[in-house]
C-alpha distance (Angstrom), angle and dihedral (degrees) to the residues before:
residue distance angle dihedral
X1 . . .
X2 3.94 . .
X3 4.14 84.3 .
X4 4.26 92.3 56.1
X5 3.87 78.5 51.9
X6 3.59 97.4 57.4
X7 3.93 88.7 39.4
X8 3.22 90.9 52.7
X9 3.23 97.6 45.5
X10 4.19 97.4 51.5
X11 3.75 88.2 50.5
X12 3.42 95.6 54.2
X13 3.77 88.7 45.5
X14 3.83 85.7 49.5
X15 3.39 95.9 49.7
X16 3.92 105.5 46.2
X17 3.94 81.6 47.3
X18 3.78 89.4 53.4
X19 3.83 108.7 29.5
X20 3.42 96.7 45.4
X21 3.89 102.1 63.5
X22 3.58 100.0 38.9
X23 3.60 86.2 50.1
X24 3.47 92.2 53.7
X25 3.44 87.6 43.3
X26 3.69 102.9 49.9
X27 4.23 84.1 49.0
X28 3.55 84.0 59.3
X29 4.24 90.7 49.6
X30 3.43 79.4 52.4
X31 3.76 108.8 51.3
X32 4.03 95.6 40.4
X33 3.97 86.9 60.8
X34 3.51 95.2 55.9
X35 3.83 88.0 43.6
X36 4.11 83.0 43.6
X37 3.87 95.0 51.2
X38 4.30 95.4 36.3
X39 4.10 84.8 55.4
X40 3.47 94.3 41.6
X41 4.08 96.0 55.4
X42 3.87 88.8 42.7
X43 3.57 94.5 51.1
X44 4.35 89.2 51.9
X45 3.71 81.3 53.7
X46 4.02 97.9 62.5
X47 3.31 112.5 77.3
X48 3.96 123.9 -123.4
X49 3.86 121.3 -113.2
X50 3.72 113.6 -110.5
X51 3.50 123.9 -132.8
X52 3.43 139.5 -174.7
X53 3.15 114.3 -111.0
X54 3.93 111.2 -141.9
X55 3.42 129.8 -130.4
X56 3.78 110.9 -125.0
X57 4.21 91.5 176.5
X58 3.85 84.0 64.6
X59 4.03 100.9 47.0
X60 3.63 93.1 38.2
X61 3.75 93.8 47.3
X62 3.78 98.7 -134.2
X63 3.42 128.7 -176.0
X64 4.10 122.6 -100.8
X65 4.27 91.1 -113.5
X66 3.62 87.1 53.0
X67 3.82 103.8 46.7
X68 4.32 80.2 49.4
X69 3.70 91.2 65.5
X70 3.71 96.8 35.6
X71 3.95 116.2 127.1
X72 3.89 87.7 -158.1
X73 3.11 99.8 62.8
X74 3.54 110.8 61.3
X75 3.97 85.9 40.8
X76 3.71 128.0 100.6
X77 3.77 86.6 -142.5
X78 3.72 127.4 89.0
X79 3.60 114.2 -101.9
X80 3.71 100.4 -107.1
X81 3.65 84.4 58.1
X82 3.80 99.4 55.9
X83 3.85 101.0 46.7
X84 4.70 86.8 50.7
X85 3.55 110.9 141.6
X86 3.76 117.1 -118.2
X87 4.03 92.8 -100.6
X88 3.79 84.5 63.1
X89 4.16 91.8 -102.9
X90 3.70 125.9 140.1
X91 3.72 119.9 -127.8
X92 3.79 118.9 -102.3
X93 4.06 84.7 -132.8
X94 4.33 86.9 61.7
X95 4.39 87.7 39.1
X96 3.50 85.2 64.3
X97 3.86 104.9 31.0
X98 3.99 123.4 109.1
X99 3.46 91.9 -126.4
X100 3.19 93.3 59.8
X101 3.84 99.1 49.6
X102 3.49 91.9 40.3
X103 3.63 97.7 51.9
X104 3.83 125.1 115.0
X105 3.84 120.3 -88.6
X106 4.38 99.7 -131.0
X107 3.16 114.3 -134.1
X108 3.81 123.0 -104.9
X109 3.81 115.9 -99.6
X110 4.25 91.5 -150.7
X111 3.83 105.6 49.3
């Protein structure tokens, strides 16, 4: 009987040592989404800043067979934006464009 004791006693030891953190931890899992999915439907319910998109054809004078084949504008994206490099860089030609300097500043969406 003294050895269901001792049994007893290490599975009890190995379950309060188990049980109790991923309990704790699936509360956590639990609390986050709710958090997750209350932040997600207040952030569809501020609206996004508009900004003018600005028309880089027009500043930079190009010609009519070039604006055709031009990515930008068909895009709902800035220029500068469209022509990104795949690491995520901007070109040195948009760094020093006009456009690019004399684009709007958006508007925060947190004040």
């Amino acid at each position: 009987m003294e050895w269901f004791n001792s049994l007893l006693a290490i599975l009890t030891g190995l379950a309060l040592r188990l049980a109790i953190p991923i309990a704790i931890t699936l509360l956590a899992i639990y609390i986050l989404r709710k958090v997750d999915i209350r932040w997600q439907e207040e952030a569809l319910q501020i609206p996004l800043p508009t900004v003018e998109k600005p028309h880089c054809w027009e500043i930079n004078n190009c010609p009519a067979g070039k604006i055709r084949e031009c990515p930008a504008r068909n895009s709902t994206e800035p220029c500068w934006q469209v022509y990104r490099l795949a690491n995520g860089y901007l070109r040195e030609e948009c760094l020093a464009c006009r456009v690019f300097h004399q684009a709007p500043i958006p508007n925060p969406v947190h004040p």
